[in-house]
N, C-alpha and C positions, 0 to 999 in steps of 0.2 A: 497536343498541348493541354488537352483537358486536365490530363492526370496532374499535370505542373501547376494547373489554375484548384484543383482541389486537394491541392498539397498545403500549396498558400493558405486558404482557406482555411484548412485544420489547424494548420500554425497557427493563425490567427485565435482561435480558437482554443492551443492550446498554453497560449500567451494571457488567455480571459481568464481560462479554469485554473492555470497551477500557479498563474502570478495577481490573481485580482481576488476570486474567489474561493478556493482553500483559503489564501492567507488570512483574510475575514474571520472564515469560519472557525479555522485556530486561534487566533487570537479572543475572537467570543468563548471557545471555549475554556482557553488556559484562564483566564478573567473568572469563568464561574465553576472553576476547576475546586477551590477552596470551599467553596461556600458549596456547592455538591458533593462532593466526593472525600475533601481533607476529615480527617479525623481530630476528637480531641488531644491526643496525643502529640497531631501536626500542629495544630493552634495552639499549644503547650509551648512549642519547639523553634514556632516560626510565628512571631505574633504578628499580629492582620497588618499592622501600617509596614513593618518590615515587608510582609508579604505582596504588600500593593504595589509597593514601591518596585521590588523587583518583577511584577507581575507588567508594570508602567515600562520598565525598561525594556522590557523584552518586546514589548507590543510596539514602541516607538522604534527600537531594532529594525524588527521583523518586518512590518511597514515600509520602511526607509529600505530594507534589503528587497524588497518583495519590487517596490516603485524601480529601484535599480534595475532588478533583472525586468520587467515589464516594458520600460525604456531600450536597454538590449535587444529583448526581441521585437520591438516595433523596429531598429536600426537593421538588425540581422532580414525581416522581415523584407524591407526594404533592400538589401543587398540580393538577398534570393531573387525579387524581381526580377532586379535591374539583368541579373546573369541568368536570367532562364532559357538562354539560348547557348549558353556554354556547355561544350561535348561532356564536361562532366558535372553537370550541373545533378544528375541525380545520386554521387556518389556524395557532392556538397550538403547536397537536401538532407540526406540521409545522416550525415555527420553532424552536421549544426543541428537538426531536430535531436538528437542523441545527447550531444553537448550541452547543449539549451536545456532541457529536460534535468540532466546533473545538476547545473547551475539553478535550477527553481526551486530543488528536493535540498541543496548544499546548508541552505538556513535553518531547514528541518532538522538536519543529521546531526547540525549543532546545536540545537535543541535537545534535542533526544540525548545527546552526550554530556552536556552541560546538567538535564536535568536527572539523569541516572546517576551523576558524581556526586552532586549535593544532596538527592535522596539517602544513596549510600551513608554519605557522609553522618546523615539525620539519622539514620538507622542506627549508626554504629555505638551513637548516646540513648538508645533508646532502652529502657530498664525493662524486665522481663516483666510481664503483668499476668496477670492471672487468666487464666483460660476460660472459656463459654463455651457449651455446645449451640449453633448457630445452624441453621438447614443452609446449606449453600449450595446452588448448584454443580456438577461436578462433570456431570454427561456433555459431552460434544453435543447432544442434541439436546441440551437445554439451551444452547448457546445458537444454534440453527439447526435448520429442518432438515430431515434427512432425505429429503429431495434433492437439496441442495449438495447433500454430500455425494449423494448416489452421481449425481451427472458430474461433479469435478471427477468420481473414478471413474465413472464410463468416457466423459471427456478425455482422459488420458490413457485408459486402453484405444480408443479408438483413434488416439492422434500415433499409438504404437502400429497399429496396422496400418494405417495410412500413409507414414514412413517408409515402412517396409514396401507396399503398393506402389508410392511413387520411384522409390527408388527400382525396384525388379520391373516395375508393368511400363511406367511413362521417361525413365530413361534406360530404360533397356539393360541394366547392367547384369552380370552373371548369375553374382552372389550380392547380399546388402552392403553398401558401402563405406567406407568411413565416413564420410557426411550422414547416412543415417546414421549409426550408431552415435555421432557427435552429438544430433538433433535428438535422439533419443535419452542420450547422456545426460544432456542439459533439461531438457523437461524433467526427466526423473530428480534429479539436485535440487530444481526448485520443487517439488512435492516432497522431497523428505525433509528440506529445510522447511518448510513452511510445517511440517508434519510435530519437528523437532519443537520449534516455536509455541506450537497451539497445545502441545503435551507440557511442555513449560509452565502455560502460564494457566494452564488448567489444575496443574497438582504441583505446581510450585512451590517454595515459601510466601505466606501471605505478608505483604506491606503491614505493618501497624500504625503505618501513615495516614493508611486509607479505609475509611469506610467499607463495610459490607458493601453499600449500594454501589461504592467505589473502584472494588475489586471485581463487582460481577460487571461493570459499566466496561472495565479495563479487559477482561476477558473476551467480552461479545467482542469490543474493538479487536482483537488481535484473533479472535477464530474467522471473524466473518473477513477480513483483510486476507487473511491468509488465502479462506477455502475460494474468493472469489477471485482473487487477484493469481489464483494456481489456476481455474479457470480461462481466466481470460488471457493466461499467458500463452495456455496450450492451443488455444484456439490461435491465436495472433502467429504460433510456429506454426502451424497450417495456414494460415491464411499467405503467410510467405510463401508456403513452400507451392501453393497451389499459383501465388500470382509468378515463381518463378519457369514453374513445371508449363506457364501457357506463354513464358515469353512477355511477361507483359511488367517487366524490372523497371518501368516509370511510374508503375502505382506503389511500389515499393518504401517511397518515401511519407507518402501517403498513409497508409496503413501504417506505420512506424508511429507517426503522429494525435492518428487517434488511437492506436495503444495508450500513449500519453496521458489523453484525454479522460483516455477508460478508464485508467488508472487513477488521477487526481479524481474523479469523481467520484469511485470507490472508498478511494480515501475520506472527502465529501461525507460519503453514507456511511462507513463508521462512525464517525465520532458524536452519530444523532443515534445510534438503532441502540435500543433497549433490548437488553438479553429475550432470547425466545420465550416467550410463554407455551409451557408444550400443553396438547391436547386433552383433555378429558380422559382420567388411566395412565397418564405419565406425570411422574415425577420426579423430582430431583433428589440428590444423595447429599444426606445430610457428612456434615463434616465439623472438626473443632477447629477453632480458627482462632488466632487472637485477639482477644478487646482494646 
């Protein structure tokens, strides 16, 4: 029963982080999102009371969506107790933690869709201006440490042998299985999506929405997201595969959950971390970018 008492636990937990606290911290930031990062161009395009106004709607939205699902999972919470003694109580755990998790990210993805449509839409009027040369970073390791880099590939060669390991050494089988190669499959998908992503938004087209300070703010967010959350993915497909390989499929929901956790709080650390400052002897590639 422990494992069922710190399943709970985490849920709880991850009911605080992806429905109380991110939501917070987004909404602080979409608020000083303009007054940081908007360019003249955007204050041209979208003037401040317009801009507050819909900046007001979305926070009382998002709020109001955030309180919903937090309510949810205090109810689901409650339902999980009450059945923690049902024979399939960890295949439920494992579902509703899954489901739940959608359901907190669902406001975001509307977010993110909403606000991609009308950027676009802002770009489309936007007149060609005249060019600057501007030093802007360009290197993945302006953006994070190459320590950092170094252990997401070592993390991911070493969750490929430990695939292969589990599957020939601890269940015995001839040749590697289709479960490995599946479990291998899917780790590699998320590291070239994530790879595809970070080369994006590194050598892109630049917003002329957005500030220099803007665009290099927007980068750090999406290389460190990417390289840490490829990280902690890879780990979390071994940390399964190890809690299955020993038999022990009731922590299983468990682990599911503070994935979760790890994750919204990732999230959390981007949208504070300021692009890398690299070392004494590095620097960055300058580039021309638009004013």
């Amino acid at each position: 029963m422990i494992d069922a008492y710190a399943f709970l636990f985490a849920f709880a937990l991850q009911i605080v982080a992806a429905s109380i606290l991110y939501p917070a911290r987004l909404i602080g930031y979409v608020r000083g999102w303009a007054q940081d990062f908007g360019s003249e161009r955007f204050a041209q395009m979208s003037p401040e009371d317009e801009h507050r106004l819909r900046v007001e709607r979305f926070a009382s939205g998002y709020r109001a969506a955030a309180l919903v699902t937090a309510v949810l999972g205090v109810v689901l919470l409650g339902w999980l107790f009450r059945d923690i003694h049902s024979p399939d109580w960890i295949e439920d755990a494992k579902r509703a933690s899954w489901i739940y998790f959608m359901l907190q990210m669902a406001p975001l993805i509307l977010l993110f869709l909403y606000a991609g449509a009308r950027y676009k839409k802002l770009n489309q009027s936007v007149p060609e201006g005249k060019r600057k040369a501007v030093l802007q970073p360009r290197s993945l390791f302006d953006f994070i440490s190459p320590v950092v880099v170094f252990l997401a590939v070592l993390s991911y060669l070493l969750f490929v042998a430990f695939a292969f390991y589990v599957d020939l050494h601890v269940y015995k089988n001839p040749s590697p299985s289709r479960y490995c190669y599946i479990a291998i499959a899917n780790a590699t998908f998320i590291y070239a999506m994530d790879a595809v992503v970070i080369y994006k938004y590194l050598y892109g087209k630049n917003n002329p929405l957005v500030t220099h300070e803007g665009r290099l703010h927007r980068i750090g967010m999406m290389v460190k997201s990417g390289v840490y959350g490829s990280i902690a993915t890879v780990w979390f497909f071994g940390l399964i595969s190890v809690i299955r390989a020993l038999d022990l499929s009731g922590w299983e929901p468990f682990a599911l959950s503070v994935f979760w956790i790890v994750t919204s709080l990732l999230f959390l650390m981007t949208l504070t971390a300021p692009p890398r400052k690299p070392p004494a002897g590095e620097s960055g590639h300058g580039s021309e970018v638009l004013s």
